[in-house]
C-alpha positions, 0 to 999 in steps of 0.5 A: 472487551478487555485485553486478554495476555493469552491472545498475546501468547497464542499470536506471537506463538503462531509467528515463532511456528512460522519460523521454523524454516531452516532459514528465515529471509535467506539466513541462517539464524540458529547456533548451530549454523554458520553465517551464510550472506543470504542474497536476493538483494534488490539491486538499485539503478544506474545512474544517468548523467544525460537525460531518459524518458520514462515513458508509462501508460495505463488505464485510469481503472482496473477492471474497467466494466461494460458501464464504465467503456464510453468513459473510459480512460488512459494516463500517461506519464512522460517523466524525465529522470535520471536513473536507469528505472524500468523502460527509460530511454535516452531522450536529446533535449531542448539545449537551452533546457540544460538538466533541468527537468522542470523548463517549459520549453521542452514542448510535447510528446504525440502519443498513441494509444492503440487497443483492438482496433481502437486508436488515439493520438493526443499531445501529451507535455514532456515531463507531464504525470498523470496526464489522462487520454479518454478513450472509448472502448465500447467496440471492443468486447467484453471478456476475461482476458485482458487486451495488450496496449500498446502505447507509443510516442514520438518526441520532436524538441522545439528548434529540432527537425529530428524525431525521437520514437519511444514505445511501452505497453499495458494491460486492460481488463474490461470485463462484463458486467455484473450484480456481484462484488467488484474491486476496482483499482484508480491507477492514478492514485492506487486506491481501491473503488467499491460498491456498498459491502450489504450488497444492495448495489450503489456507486462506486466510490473511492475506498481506504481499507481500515482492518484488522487480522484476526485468527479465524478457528482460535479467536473469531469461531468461536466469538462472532461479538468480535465483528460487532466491535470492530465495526464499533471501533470504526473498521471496515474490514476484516481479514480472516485467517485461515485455516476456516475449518468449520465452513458453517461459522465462516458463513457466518462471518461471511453474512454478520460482515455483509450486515455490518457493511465490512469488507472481508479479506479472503486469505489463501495462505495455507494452500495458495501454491496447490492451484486445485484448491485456490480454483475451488476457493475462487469459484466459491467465494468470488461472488460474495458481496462483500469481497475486497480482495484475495490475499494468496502469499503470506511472507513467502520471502521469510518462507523462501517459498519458489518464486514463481509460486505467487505469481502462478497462482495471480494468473490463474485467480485472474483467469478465474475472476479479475473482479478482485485484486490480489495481495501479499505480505513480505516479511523480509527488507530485502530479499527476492522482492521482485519476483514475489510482487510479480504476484501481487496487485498490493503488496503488504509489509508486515515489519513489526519493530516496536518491543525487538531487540535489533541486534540479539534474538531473544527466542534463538539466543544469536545475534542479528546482522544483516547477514545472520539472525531473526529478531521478530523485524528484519533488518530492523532497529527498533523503532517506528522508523522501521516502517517509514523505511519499510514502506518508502522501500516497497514504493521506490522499488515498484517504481523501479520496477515499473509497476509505480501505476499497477502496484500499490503498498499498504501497511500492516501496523503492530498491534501486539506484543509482550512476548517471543521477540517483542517485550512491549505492546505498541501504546495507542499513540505508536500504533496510531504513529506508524499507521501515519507515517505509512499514509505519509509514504504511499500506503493506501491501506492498513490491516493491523496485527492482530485482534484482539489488541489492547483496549480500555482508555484512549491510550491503548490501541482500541481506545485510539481507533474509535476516535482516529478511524473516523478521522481517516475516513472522513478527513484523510481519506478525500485527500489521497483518494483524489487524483488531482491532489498534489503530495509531498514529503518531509523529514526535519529532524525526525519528525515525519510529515505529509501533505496533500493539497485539493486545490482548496486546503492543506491535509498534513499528517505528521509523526514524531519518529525520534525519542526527543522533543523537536520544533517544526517551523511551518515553512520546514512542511510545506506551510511557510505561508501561513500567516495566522495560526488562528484562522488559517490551521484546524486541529483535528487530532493531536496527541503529544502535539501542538502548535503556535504562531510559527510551528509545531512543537512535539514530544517524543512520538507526538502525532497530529492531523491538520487543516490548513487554508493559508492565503 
């Protein structure tokens, strides 16, 4: 399939038409209106001199099924920290530990998890994360509704006579079995469990969605090949966009994914706020086997759509289903974030900055501020910092939240361009580049915008995937889906890492962000221990990229995916 400059029109037209709300982001942004600031901004916590507990439970799985309840399981975290995020309480310390969050005098918290008429107590380590309570719920019924958790603690400091008391709550979903499809969540890393998409039945196993949007009615319709390149290239699932209005091909669709064993996004976007129509679309579509997930609200922020619509509209898909997790897109850096992800499982980016002029918009001819303006990528600068930026957002502002456990991120990589704001289509290696720079932050799935992208050699954007998805299934995939694996992050000097470690070996994910050359010393990521580039690093993809004895060497927007076992 070559890449056609007409598909190209045709997507960036279908975003300009979705900007012509009076405001976009909260702002005014044509000539003839005045700069009014937009509000809605997140609002970052306090800080805390004396120590807070923040103190969250949660089952290890959303849902949890009748086959799973002797097996089931609580984690716990008891993490000391110093911002006023959501639940923290003040909590008196050992004296001797003084402000450090890491001493192994702090002792333990007894925490009890009560849930129907079940009931836990264990010791759990003050400062402990992910600290996993089996429980066994087989004497509760199985049911749609969800069972109210309450989970509490009491803390008493080594050398103390006096108690400190802490209380939080969750939710679980334990419903019953069934032969139809079922989208688990693993609460301790946010990653999706799924059966096999052909619908035979099998396990379930940990999952990283790699997809691509594509227009239903004007591209797919009309060309079902296009569900057989995908698969082609490596992915695994595909989101339709709507609207489906010939129900006959979307059947189709429908049964050449299950065949090809891709999942499909159901998306909601045109009629998510009438709860008539989402109720008919849900009683139809939740039994398919192959359904990953609902997508209802899509850039509600952009929209300024009420807040309270997505959030109507997850209530009521979870009293109809809760098999399936539910998705949104936010298009906005920063407005009214909080009240659109009440209504989301996963919330989605959608911050396209490859090709924008940050600062004067090319389709409405006013410039861009903070406070003014569309430029196609909001409050962006043009570069694949953007998404780095964008993701690590979404991820410290859940946790503020409090939804760090029950709220995943996932990415939505540019993969168009060459008109309206956008001057250039990302090349293969940038595409690649801001899909690892979101692994890096947190994301635990990407949908690229849109297909068809460019393709031809290995420097356009398909020519890239059919190489580089079967790296991330199978090498980085193992790495963030395990639980029990540790993550860090580093920045140096613009060059973006990632690195997990299984106990065994080292995954490191880097992305050169900056338009220059930069040498990475080992020890600058986490690897200062290898003593033999030879032996003890595998390359499993570089591209403007490599290595020697002491470091990383990159040109400008390099990327590269590593092995390492050092003693």
């Amino acid at each position: 399939m070559k890449y056609n400059k007409s598909f190209v029109a045709l997507a960036v037209a279908a975003l300009v038409r979705g900007s012509l709300a009076q405001t976009w982001c909260g702002k005014n942004y044509m000539s003839n209106q005045s700069v009014v600031p937009p509000g809605g901004q997140f609002v970052l916590p306090a800080q805390s001199v004396d120590p807070l507990l923040s103190f969250r439970c949660a089952p290890v799985f959303r849902p949890y099924l009748q086959e799973d309840a002797k097996s089931a399981a609580f984690i716990v975290d008891t993490s000391i920290v110093y911002d006023w995020i959501a639940g923290a309480e003040p909590i008196s310390l050992p004296s001797t530990s003084g402000s450090s969050s890491n001493s192994t005098s702090l002792g333990t918290v007894s925490v009890t998890i009560n849930v129907g008429s079940i009931k836990t107590t264990v010791n759990v380590p003050l400062n402990a994360t992910k600290f996993q309570i089996p429980v066994d719920i087989s004497k509760l019924q199985a049911r749609k509704a969800a069972y109210h958790v309450t989970c509490s603690a009491t803390y008493t400091a080594p050398s103390s006579s006096k108690s400190q008391k802490f209380k939080t709550g969750a939710s679980l979903l334990y419903l019953p079995d069934t032969n139809a499809s079922v989208t688990k969540t693993d609460l301790r890393t946010g990653a999706l469990w799924v059966r096999p998409a052909d619908g035979k039945g099998g396990a379930f196993a940990p999952f990283i969605p790699q997809g691509f949007y594509i227009n239903f009615d004007e591209y797919l319709a009309g060309n079902l090949t296009r569900i057989d390149q995908l698969k082609a290239d490596g992915f695994n699932t595909i989101h339709p966009i709507p609207p489906y209005d010939n129900l006959t091909i979307f059947e189709e669709v429908i049964n050449k994914t299950i065949s090809a064993g891709m999942y499909i996004v159901y998306d909601m976007r045109s009629n998510y706020q009438n709860l008539t129509a989402v109720a008919q679309q849900v009683k139809t579509y939740a039994s398919i086997p192959n359904l990953l997930n609902w997508e209802t609200a899509h850039e509600p922020d952009g929209n300024s759509d009420p807040l309270d619509a997505a959030k109507s509209t997850y209530d009521l898909i979870y009293q109809l289903d809760g098999y399936h997790p539910i998705s949104i897109v936010l298009n906005c850096q920063d407005y009214n974030f909080s009240p659109y992800v009440d209504g989301a499982d996963i919330v989605l980016h959608d911050a396209y900055p490859i090709g924008i002029n940050a600062t004067f918009s090319p389709v409405w001819h006013t410039a861009c501020t903070p406070d003014f303006g569309h430029c196609g990528c909001d409050n962006c600068k043009g570069t694949l910092y953007d998404v780095k930026a964008r993701v690590q957002t979404f991820k410290d502002r859940l946790n503020i939240l409090g939804f760090d456990r029950t709220k995943s991120v996932w990415t939505t990589p540019q993969a168009f361009g060459s008109g309206a704001y956008w001057n250039t289509t990302p090349t293969g290696q940038q595409w690649a580049a801001l899909g690892f720079t979101s692994f890096n932050h947190g994301a635990l799935g990407s949908k690229s915008f849109q297909y068809p992208t460019t393709t031809g050699n290995v420097t356009t954007i398909e020519g890239t995937a059919t190489n580089l998805t079967v790296i991330i299934t199978d090498i980085v995939q193992p790495f963030i889906v395990n639980p029990n694996a540790t993550f860090t992050t580093y920045d140096y000097l613009g060059v973006d890492a990632g690195l997990w470690h299984n106990g065994t070996a080292y995954l490191l994910i880097v992305a050169n962000l900056v338009n220059a050359q930069v040498y990475v010393p080992w020890k600058d990521v986490g690897l200062g221990a290898i003593t033999n580039t030879t032996t003890q690093v595998e390359r499993i993809l570089s591209v403007s990229q490599n290595t020697n004895a002491t470091g990383l060497n990159f040109l400008p927007n390099g990327i590269g995916i590593y092995i390492a076992t050092p003693p």
